[in-house]
C-alpha positions as CSV (number, residue, x, y, z in Angstrom):
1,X,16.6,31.4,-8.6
2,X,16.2,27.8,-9.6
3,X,18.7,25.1,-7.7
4,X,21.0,24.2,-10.3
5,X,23.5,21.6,-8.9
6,X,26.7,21.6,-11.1
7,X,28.3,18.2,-10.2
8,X,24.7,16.4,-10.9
9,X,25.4,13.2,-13.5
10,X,21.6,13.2,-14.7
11,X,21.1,15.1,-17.8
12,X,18.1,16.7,-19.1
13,X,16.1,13.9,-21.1
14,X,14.0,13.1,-24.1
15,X,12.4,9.9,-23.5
16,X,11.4,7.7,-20.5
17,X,13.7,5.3,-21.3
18,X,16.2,7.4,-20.2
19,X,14.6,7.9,-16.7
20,X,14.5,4.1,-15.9
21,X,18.2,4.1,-16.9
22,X,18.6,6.4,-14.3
23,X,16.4,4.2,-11.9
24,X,18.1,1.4,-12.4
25,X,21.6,2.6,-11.4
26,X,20.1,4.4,-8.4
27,X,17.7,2.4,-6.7
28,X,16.6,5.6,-4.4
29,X,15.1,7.5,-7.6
30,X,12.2,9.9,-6.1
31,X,9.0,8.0,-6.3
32,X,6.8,10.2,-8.3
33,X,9.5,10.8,-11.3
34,X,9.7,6.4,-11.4
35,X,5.7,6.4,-11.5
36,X,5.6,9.1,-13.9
37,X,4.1,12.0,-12.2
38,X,6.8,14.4,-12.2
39,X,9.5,14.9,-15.1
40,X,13.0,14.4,-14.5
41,X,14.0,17.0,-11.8
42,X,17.2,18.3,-14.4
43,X,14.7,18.2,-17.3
44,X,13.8,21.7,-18.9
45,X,9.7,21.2,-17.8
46,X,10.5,21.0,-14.2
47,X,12.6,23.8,-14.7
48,X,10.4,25.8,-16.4
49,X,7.2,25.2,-14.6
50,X,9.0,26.2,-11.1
51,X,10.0,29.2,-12.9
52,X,6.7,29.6,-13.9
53,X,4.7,29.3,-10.5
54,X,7.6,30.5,-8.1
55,X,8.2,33.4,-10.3
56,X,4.4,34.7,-10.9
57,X,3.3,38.0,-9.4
58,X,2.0,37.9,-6.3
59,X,-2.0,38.1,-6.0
60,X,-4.9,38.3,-3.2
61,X,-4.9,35.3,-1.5
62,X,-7.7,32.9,-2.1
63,X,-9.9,32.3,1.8
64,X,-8.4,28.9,1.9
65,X,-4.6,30.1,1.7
66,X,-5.2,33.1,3.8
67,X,-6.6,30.9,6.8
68,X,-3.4,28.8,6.3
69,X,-1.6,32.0,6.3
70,X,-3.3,33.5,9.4
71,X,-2.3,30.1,11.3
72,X,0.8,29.8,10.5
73,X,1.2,34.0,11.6
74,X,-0.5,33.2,15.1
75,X,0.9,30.3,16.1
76,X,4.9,30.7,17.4
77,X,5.3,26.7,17.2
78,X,4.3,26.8,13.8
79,X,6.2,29.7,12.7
80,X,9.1,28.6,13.9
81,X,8.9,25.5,12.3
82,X,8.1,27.1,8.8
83,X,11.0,29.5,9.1
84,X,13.1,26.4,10.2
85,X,12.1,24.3,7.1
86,X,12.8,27.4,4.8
87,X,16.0,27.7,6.3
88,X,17.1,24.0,6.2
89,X,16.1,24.0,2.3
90,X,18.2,26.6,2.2
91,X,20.9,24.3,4.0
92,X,19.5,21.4,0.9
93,X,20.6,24.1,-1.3
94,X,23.6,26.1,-0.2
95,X,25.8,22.7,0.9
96,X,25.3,21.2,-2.8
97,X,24.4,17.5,-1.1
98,X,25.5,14.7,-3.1
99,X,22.5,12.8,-2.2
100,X,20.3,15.6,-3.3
101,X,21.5,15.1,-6.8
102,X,18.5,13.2,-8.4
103,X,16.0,16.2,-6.6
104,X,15.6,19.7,-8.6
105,X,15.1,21.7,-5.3
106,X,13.4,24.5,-5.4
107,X,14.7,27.9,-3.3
108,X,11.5,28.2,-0.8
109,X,12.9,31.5,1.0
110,X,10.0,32.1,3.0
111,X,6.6,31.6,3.9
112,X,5.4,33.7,1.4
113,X,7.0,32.4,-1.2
114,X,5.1,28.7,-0.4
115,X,1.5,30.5,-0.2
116,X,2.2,32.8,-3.4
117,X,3.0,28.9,-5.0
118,X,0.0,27.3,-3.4
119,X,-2.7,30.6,-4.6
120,X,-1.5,30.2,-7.8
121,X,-1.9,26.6,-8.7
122,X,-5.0,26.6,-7.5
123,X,-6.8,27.7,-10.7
124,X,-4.6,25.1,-12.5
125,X,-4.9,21.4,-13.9
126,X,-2.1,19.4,-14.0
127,X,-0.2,20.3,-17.0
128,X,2.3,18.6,-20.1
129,X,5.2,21.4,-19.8
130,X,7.6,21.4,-22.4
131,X,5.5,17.6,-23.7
132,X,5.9,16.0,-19.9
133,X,4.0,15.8,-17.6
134,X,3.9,18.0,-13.9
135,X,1.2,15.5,-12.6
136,X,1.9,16.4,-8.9
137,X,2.2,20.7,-9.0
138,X,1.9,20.8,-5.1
139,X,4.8,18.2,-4.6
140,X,7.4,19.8,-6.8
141,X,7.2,22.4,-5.1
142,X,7.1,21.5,-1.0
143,X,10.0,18.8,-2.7
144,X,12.5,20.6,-0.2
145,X,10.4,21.3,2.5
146,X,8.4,18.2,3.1
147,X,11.4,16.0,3.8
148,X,13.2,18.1,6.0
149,X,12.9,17.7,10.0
150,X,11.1,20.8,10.6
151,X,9.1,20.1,7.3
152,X,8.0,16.9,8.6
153,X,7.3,18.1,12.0
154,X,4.9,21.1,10.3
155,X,2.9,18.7,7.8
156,X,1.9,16.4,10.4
157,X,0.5,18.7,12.8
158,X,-3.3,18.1,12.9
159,X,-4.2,22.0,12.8
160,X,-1.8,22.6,10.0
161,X,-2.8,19.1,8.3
162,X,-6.7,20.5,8.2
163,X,-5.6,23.7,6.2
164,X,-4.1,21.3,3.5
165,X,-6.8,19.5,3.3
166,X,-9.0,22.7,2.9
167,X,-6.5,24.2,0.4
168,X,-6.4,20.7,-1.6
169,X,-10.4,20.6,-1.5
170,X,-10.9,23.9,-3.2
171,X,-8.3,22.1,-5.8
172,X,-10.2,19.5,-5.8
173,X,-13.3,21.7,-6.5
174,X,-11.6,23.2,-9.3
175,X,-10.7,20.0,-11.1
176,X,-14.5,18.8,-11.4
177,X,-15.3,22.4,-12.8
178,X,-15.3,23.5,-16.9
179,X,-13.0,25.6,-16.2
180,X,-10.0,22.9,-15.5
181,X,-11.0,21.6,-19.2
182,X,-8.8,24.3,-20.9
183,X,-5.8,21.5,-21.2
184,X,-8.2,19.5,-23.6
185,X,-9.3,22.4,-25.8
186,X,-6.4,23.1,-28.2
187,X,-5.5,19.8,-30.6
188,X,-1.9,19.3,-30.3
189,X,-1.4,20.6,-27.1
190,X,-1.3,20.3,-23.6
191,X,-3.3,16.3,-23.0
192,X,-3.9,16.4,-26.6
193,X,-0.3,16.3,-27.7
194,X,1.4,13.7,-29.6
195,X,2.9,13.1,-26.6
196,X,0.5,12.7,-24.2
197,X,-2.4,10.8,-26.8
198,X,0.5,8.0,-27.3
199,X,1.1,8.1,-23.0
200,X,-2.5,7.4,-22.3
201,X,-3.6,5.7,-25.0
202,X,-6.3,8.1,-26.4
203,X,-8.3,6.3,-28.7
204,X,-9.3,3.3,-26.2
205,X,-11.4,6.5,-23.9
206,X,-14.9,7.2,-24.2
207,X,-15.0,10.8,-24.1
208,X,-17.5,13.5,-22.8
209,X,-18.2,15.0,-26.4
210,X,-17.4,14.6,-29.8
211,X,-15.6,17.4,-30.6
212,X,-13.1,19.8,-28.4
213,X,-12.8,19.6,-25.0
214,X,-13.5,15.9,-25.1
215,X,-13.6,16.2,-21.6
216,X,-15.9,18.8,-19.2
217,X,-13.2,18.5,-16.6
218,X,-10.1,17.5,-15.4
219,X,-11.0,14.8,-13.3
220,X,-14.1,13.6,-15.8
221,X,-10.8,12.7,-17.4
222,X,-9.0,11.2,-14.7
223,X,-12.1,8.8,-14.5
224,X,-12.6,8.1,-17.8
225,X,-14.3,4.6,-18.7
226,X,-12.9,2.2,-21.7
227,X,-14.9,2.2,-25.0
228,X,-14.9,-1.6,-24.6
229,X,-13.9,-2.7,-21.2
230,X,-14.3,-6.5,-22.2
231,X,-11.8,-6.1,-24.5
232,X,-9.5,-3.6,-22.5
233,X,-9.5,-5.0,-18.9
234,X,-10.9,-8.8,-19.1
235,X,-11.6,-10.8,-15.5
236,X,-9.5,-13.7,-14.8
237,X,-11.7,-16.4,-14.2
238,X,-15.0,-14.0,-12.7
239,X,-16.4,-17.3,-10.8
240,X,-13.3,-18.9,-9.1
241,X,-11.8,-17.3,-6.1
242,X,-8.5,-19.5,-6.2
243,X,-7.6,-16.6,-8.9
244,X,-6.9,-13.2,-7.0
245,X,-7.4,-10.6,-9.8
246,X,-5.8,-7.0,-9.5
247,X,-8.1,-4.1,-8.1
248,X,-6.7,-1.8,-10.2
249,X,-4.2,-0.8,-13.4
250,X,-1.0,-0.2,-12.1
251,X,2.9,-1.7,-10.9
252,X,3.8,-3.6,-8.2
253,X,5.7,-1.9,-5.5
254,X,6.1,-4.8,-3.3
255,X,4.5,-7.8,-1.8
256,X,5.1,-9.5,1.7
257,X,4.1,-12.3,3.7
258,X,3.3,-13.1,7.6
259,X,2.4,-9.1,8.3
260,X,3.1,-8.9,12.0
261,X,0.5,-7.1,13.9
262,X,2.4,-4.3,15.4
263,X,5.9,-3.6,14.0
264,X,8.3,-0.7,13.5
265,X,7.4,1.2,9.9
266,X,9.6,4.3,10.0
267,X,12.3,3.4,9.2
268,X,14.4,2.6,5.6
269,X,13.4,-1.2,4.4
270,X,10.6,-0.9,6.8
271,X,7.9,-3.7,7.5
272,X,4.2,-3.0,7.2
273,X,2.5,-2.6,10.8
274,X,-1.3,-4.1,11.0
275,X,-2.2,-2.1,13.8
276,X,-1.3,1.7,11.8
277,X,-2.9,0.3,8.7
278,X,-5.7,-0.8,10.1
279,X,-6.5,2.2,12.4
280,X,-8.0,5.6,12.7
281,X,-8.1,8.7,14.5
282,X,-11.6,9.0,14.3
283,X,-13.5,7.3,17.5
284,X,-16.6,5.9,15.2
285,X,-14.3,4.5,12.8
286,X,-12.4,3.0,15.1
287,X,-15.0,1.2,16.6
288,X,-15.5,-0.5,13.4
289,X,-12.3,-1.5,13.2
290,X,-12.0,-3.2,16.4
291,X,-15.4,-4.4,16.4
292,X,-14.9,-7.0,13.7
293,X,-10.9,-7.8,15.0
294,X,-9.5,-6.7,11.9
295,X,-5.4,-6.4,12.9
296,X,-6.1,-10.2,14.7
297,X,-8.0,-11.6,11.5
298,X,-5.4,-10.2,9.2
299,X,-2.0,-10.6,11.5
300,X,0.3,-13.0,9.5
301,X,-1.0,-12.8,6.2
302,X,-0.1,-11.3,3.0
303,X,0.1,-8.0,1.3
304,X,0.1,-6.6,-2.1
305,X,1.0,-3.0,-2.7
306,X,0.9,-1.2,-6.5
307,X,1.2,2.0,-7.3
308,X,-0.6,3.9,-10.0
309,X,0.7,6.7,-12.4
310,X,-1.2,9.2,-14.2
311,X,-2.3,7.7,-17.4
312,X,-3.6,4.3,-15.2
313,X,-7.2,3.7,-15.1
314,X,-8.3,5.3,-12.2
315,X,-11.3,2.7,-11.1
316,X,-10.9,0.0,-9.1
317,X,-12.9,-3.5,-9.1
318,X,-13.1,-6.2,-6.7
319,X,-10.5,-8.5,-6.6
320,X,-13.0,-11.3,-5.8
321,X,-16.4,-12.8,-4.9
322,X,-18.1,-12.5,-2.1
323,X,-19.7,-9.8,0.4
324,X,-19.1,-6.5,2.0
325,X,-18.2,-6.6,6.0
326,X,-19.2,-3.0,6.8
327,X,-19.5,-0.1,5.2
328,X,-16.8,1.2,3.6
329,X,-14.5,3.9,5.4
330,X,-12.2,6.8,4.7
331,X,-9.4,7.4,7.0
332,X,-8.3,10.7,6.9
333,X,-4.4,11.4,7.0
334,X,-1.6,13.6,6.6
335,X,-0.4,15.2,3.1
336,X,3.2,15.2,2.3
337,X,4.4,12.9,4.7
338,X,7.2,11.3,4.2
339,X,10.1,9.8,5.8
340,X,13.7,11.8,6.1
341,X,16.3,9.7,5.9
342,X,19.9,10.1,4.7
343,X,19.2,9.5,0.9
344,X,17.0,12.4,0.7
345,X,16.5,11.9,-3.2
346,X,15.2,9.0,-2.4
347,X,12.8,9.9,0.6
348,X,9.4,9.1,-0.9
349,X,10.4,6.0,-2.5
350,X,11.2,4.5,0.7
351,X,8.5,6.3,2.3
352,X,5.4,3.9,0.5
353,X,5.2,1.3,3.1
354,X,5.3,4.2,5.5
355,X,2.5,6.2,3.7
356,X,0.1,2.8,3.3
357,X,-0.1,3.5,7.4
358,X,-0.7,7.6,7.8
359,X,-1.8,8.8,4.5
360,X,-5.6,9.2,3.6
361,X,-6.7,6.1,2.9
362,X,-10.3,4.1,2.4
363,X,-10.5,0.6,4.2
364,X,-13.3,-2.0,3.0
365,X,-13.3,-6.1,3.6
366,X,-14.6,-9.0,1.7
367,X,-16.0,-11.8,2.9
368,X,-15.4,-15.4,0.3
369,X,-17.0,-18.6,0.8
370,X,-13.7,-20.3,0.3
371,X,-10.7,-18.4,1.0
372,X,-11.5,-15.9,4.2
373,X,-11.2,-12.3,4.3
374,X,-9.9,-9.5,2.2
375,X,-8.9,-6.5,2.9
376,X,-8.5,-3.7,-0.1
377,X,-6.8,-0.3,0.9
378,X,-7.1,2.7,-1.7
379,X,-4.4,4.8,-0.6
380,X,-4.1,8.5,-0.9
381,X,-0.3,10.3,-1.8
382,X,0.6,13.6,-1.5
383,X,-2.0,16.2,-2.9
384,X,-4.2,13.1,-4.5
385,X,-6.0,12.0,-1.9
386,X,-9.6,12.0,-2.8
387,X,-11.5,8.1,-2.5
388,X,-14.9,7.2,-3.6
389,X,-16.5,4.3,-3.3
390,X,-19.3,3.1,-5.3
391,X,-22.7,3.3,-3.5
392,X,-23.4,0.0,-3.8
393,X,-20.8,-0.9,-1.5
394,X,-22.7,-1.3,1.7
395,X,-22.3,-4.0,4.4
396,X,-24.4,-7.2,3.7
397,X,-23.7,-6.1,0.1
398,X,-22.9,-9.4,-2.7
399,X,-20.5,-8.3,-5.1
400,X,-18.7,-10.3,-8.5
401,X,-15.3,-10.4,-9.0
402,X,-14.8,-7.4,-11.4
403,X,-17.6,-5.1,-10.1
404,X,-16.7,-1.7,-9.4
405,X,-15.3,-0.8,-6.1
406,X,-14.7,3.1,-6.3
407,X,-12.6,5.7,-8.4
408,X,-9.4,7.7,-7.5
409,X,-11.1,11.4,-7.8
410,X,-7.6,13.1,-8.9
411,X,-6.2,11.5,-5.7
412,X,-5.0,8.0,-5.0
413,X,-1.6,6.6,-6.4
414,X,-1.1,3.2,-4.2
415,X,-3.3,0.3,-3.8
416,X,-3.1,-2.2,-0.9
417,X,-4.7,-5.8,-0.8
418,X,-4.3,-7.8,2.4
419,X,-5.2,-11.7,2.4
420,X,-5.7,-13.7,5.1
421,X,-3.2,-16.7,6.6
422,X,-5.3,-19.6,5.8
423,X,-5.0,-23.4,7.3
424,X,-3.5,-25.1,4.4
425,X,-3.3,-23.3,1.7
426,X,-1.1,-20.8,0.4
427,X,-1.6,-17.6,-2.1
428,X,0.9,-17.6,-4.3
429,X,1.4,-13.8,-6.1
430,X,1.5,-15.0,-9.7
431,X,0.8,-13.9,-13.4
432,X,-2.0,-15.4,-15.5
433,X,0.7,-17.4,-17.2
434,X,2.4,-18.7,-13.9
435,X,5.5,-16.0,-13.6
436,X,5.8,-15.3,-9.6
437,X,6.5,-12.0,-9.1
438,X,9.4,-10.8,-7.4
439,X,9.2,-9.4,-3.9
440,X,10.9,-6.0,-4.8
441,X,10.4,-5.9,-8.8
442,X,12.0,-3.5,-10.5
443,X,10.2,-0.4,-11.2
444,X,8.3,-0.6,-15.2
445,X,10.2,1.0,-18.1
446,X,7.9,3.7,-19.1
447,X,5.5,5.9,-17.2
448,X,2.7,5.0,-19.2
449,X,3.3,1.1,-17.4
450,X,4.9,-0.7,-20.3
451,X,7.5,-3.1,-18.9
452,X,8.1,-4.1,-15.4
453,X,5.8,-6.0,-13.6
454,X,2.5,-4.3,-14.9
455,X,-0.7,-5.3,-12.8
456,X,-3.6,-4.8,-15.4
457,X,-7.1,-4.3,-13.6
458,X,-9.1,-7.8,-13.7
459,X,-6.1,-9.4,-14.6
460,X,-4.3,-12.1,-12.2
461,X,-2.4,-11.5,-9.5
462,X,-2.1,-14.5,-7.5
463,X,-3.6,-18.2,-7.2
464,X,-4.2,-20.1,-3.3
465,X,-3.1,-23.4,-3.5
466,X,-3.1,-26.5,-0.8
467,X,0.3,-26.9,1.3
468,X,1.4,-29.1,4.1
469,X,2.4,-27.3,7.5
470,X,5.6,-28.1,9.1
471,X,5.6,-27.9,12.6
472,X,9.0,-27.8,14.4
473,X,9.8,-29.5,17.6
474,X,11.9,-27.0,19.2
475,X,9.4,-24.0,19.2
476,X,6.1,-23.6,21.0
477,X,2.9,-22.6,19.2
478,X,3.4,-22.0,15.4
479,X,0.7,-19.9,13.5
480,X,-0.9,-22.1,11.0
481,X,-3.4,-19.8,9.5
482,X,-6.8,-18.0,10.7
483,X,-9.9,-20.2,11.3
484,X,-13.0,-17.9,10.4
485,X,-16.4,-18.5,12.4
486,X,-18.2,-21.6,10.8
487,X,-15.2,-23.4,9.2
488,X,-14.0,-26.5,10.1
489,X,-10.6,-28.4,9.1
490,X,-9.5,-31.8,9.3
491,X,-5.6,-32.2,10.3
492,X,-3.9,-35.1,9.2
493,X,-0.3,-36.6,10.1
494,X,2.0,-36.8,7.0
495,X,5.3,-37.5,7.5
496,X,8.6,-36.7,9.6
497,X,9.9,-37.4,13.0
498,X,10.5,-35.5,16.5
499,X,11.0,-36.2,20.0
500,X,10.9,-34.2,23.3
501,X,12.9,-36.3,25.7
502,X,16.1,-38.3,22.9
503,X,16.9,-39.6,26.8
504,X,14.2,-41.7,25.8
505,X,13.2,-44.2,24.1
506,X,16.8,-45.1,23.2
507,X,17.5,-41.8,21.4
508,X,14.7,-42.7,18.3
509,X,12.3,-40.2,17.0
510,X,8.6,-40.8,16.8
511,X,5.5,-39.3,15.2
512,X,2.8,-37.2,15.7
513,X,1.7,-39.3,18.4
514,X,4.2,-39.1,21.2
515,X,5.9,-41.2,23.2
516,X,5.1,-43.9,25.7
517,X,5.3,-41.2,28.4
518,X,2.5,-39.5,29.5
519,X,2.6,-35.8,30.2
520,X,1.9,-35.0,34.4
521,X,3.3,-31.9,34.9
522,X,1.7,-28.5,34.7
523,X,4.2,-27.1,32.7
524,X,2.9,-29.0,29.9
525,X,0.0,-27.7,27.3
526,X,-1.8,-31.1,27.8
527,X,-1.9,-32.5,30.6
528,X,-2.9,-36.4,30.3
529,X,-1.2,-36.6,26.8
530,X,1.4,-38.2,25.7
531,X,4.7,-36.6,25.7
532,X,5.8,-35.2,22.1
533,X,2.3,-35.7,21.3
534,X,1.2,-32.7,18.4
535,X,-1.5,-30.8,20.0
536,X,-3.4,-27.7,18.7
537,X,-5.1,-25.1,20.2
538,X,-7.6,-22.3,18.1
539,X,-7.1,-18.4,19.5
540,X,-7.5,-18.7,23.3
541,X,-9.6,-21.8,23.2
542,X,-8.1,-24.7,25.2
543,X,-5.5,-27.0,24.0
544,X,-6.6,-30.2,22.0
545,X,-4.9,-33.7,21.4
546,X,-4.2,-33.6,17.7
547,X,-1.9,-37.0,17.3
548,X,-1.9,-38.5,13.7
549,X,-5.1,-36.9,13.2
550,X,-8.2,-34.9,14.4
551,X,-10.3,-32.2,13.9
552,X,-10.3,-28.8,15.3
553,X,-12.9,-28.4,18.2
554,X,-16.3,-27.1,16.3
555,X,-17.6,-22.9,17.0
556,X,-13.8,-21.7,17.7
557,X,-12.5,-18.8,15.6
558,X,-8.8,-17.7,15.8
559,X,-5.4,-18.5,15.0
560,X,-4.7,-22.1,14.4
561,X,-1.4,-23.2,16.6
562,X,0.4,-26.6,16.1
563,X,3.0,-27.6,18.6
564,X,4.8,-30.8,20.2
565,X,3.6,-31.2,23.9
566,X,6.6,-30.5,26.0
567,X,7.4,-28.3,28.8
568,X,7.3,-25.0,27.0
569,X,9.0,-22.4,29.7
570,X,11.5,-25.0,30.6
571,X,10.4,-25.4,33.8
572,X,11.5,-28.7,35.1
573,X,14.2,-29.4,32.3
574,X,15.4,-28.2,29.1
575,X,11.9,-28.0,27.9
576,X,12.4,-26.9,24.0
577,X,16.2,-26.6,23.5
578,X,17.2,-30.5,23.6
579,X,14.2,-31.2,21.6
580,X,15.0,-32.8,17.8
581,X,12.6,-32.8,14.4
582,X,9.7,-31.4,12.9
583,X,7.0,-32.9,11.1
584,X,4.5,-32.3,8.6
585,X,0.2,-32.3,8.3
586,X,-1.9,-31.8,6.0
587,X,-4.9,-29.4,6.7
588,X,-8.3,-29.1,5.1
589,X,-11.5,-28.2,5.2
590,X,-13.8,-31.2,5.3
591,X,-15.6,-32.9,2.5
């Protein structure tokens, strides 16, 4: 029997509009019901389609679900922790949780009951039930499993993790076949409802053929190409890099600044951590990673997350001009991973910064003339996973601002962009008419993305422009941006005042330049400078004298750092804590 809670407040529906109503008085709605991919969990097509798959007549087991089956049989670990998850949806269930409200769980009573799901939607596309869509078949129904302890535990274990990805291959398989185009052979039903043309916009596709199935398959859908991209998806200004253009249709999620390079990601409101994004299991890919520095060239820069619902484009183009570092790679990860946490309605929508950093993902970097690295991160969710790039993405490759990048092959439903911390300038996340976009928008009104902060493919996301650095005199070294090999900055004096001794000097502040006092001691960065002097250093490079104005020392790469010359442990004095001030520089690039 289905889970039908009795004190739930959301009511079946008959329009999105009612959804985001929803959202918007509970900012914890699941994920894949605000993106569109899943109906609303009281609505009569989730009901009905877990009526449909849960109660279908067992058959044979397909080779891929009986090696899952034999696993989970031979191993005690793992079938303990299946029967555990079982039993603790049953718990979901039984104890009617209040925070369990906004999720229709399903009654998983036992291990067969998940494989018997699993064999039989094998053979099927994603489906409108009831005119909405069940765009994620595999998540509604592990919805109670997946989030639990023993559920998390389970679908992150490597050897169980492999299975998935078997079972979610043959899927996969299926999807690029004829016979997954049966939901585009009747007019008027299925993708060719009412419903569904109006979602996804039907007349702006090219299709496959004529007449029915427009498509040959499921995921020849999912990829399908505008009639007239010019006129669909135009590039913002294809020949400046100053204008960041979107990699792909979708919504933004989020955006952050000064990324730290290791940092705590599991938990609710968490941070993004450099070092899990940019990583991998696998020993070759590894090597890449930490061959070109990545986490150090990226640490302190920005991020851009979207997220991608089922009538989206599915492409995705380059967000700007310039050339391929390495070959692209794939980074395998885990399938259903999510976070459990104490709203567990609302697991998978905290869970995105979490899954940018262990789900499947595909990792490639740009190199600009004029505004350093790039870093774009196609992100598999759940059971769409599958990334492809385009062949012509190979290291040493040149590539246009709006060229294609790679598809989502019925996988994919985030997008990551990472930018640099440059000397000087700033990127400021921005429309095409100058509207900064909020840190934590809320989610778009509509799943096929009308409303909300909508990021069109080729359109603008975000503009660099110049700023002053402020440097502050009672901290040490302060991260001014990432000098790439080959570029050179001027830094400039503009304005402000400081001191690192007020017993001197009759209590006044000075500039860049120091004091009269000349720095002796060892405790200080600079020896033979003067005291409260700005001084710079570049990554591990030595320290330079930087006054009212110098350059940065020629063939050093690395963070810039900016910081007043004063006894930075403290070791003969205060050192930093009775310093006073900050001042400000200009940085750039010479002319």
């Amino acid at each position: 029997m289905l889970y039908q809670n009795p004190s739930s407040k959301i009511r079946a529906i008959d329009s999105v509009d009612h959804i985001h109503a929803q959202m918007e008085s509970n900012p914890h709605f699941p994920f894949n019901v605000q993106s569109g991919w899943l109906p609303m969990p009281s609505s009569k097509a989730m009901a009905k389609f877990l009526e449909n798959i849960l109660g279908a007549e067992p058959t044979d087991y397909a080779p891929c679900i009986e090696a899952l089956n034999k696993l989970l049989e031979s191993n005690d670990v793992l079938t303990f922790l299946i029967n555990s998850a079982c039993e603790e949806n049953s718990n979901i269930i039984d104890s009617n949780l209040q925070a369990a409200e906004a999720v229709n769980v399903p009654r998983i009573a036992s291990k067969d009951d998940l494989l018997n799901a699993f064999n039989n939607l094998l053979n099927q596309a994603p489906q409108f039930v009831e005119n909405e869509l069940v765009g994620l078949p595999f998540s509604a129904v592990v919805v109670g499993i997946d989030p639990t302890q023993s559920g998390m535990t389970l679908f992150r274990l490597p050897m169980f993790n492999e299975k998935m990805g078997d079972i979610l291959n043959v899927w996969s398989s299926f999807l690029c076949s004829e016979a997954s185009n049966t939901v585009f052979s009747v007019e008027g039903e299925q993708w060719l409802s009412p419903q569904a043309k109006q979602q996804y916009q039907f007349e702006v596709w090219q299709k496959d053929n004529e007449n029915l199935p427009y498509w040959n398959s499921w995921n020849s859908f999912f990829t399908r190409q505008f009639k007239d991209q010019e006129a669909s998806r135009p590039v913002a200004q294809p020949n400046n890099n100053q204008i960041v253009v979107s990699a792909n249709d979708g919504s933004l999620f989020r955006w952050d600044e000064n990324i730290a390079a290791k940092d705590v990601f599991w938990f609710k409101d968490m941070t993004y951590s450099l070092a899990n994004i940019l990583s991998s299991d696998i020993p070759a890919q590894q090597q890449v990673l930490d061959k070109y520095n990545l986490v150090d060239l990226f640490t302190d820069g920005s991020i851009f997350q979207t997220y991608l619902n089922p009538y989206n484009y599915h492409r995705w183009w380059c967000p700007v001009k310039g050339k391929v570092l390495f070959d692209p790679i794939s980074v395998p990860g885990y399938y259903f991973n999510k976070l459990v946490i104490p709203d567990f309605a609302g697991a998978t929508t905290s869970s995105l910064p979490y899954l940018a950093q262990v789900n499947a993902r595909g990792l490639i970097v740009f190199k600009t003339e004029d505004y350093g690295y790039v870093c774009c991160i196609p992100l598999g969710m759940s059971e769409v996973s599958s990334i492809v790039f385009d062949p012509c993405m190979k290291a040493n490759a040149s590539v246009t601002k709006g060229q294609e990048m790679g598809t989502f092959q019925y996988g994919g439903s985030s997008y990551v962009i990472i930018f640099q911390k440059l000397p000087g300038k700033r990127l400021i996340f921005q429309n095409g008419v100058g509207d900064v976009y909020d840190k934590r928008p809320v989610l778009p009104k509509g799943s096929a993305s009308t409303g909300g902060n909508v990021t069109l493919i080729g359109s603008q996301i975000g503009k660099w422009e110049k700023v002053d650095f402020n440097i502050d005199a009672t901290q040490a070294w302060q991260n001014a941006g990432y000098v790439n090999t080959g570029d050179g900055y001027n830094i400039n004096y503009v304005g402000g005042l400081w001191t690192a001794n007020p017993e001197v000097n009759n209590g006044n502040l000075y500039n860049a330049n120091g004091s009269d006092i000349t720095a002796t001691q060892d405790g200080y960065p600079l020896v033979g400078a003067k005291e409260g002097a700005l001084i710079g250093r570049v990554g591990n490079n030595p320290s330079f004298l930087i006054g009212n104005g110098a350059s940065i020392p020629s063939g050093q790469a690395g963070h810039l750092q900016l910081c007043i010359n004063d006894d930075l442990e403290g070791q003969y004095g205060a050192g930093l804590t009775d310093n006073e001030g900050q001042i400000t520089v200009s940085i750039t690039a010479p002319t």
